[in-house]
C-alpha positions as CSV (number, residue, x, y, z in Angstrom):
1,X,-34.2,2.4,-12.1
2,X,-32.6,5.1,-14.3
3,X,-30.7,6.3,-10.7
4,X,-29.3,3.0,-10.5
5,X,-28.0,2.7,-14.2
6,X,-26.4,6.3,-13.6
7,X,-24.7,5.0,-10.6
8,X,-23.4,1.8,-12.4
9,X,-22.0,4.2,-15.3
10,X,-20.2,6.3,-13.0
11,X,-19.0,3.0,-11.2
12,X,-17.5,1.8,-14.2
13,X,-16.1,5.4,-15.2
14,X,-14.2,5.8,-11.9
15,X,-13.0,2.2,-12.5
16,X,-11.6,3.3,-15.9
17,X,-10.6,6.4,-14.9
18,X,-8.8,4.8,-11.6
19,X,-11.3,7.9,-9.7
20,X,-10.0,5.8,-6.2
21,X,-12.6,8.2,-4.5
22,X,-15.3,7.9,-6.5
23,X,-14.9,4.1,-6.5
24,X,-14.5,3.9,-3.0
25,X,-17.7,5.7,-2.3
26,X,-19.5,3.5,-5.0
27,X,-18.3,0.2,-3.4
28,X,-19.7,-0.7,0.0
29,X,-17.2,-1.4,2.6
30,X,-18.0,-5.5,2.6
31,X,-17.8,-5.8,-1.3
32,X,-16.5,-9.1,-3.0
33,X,-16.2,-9.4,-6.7
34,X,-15.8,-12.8,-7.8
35,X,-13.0,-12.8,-10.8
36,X,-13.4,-15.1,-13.7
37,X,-11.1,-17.7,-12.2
38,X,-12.7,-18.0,-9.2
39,X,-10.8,-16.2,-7.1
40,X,-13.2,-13.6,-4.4
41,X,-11.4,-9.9,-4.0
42,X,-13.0,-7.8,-1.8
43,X,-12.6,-3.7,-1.6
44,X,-9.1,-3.7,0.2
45,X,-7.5,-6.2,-2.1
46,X,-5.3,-5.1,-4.8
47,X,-5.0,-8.2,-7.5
48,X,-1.7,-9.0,-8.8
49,X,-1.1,-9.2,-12.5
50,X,-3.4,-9.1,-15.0
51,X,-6.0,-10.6,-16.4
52,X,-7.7,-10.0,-20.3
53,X,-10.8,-11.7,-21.4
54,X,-14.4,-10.7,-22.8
55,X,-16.9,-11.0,-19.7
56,X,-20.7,-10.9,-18.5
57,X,-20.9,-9.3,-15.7
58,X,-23.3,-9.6,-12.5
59,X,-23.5,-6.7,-10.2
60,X,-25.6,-6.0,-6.6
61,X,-26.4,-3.2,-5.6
62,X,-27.7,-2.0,-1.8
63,X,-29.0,1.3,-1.2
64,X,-27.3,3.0,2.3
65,X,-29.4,5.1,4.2
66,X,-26.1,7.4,4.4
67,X,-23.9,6.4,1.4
68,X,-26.7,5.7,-1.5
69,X,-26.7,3.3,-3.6
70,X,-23.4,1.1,-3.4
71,X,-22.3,-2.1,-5.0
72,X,-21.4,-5.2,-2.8
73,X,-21.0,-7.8,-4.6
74,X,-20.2,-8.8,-8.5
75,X,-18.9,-11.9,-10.2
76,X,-17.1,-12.1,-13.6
77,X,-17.7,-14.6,-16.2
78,X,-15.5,-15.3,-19.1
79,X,-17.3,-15.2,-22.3
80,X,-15.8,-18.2,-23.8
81,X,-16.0,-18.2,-27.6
C-alpha cells in the first residue's frame, strides 16, 4: 500500500511539475479523468482554458505486468462550500 501512495505522489509531482514523461508513464494509455463539470478527458486530450476550484479527488489505479502501477481513471468533484 505504501508503493501505491509513492506512485500517486510522484503522479501528482509530475502533474505539477508538467514532468510529460513521468506523467505519461504514470497514466495508462485508456485513462479518463472525469472533470468537475462533467466533462471525460482522456490521456491524449489537452483541455482548453482553465478551471480553479477546491476538489476531492477519486483515483484507480491498475498494476501492468510491464508498466507498474498506472492510473486509469479519476473523477474530480468540486468541493462546494
Amino acid at each position: 500500500m505504501d508503493h501505491l501512495r509513492d506512485v500517486e505522489r510522484q503522479r501528482l509531482q509530475a502533474l505539477v511539475a508538467r514532468d510529460m514523461a513521468t506523467a505519461q508513464r504514470l497514466h495508462a494509455d485508456d485513462y479518463v479523468l472525469i472533470t468537475p463539470r462533467g466533462a471525460a478527458l482522456t490521456k491524449r486530450i489537452s483541455p482548453d482554458g482553465t478551471f480553479s476550484a477546491q476538489c476531492w479527488h477519486t483515483d484507480c489505479y491498475r498494476r501492468d505486468p510491464n508498466a507498474g502501477w498506472q492510473a486509469v481513471w479519476s473523477q474530480a468533484t468540486a468541493i462546494v462550500p
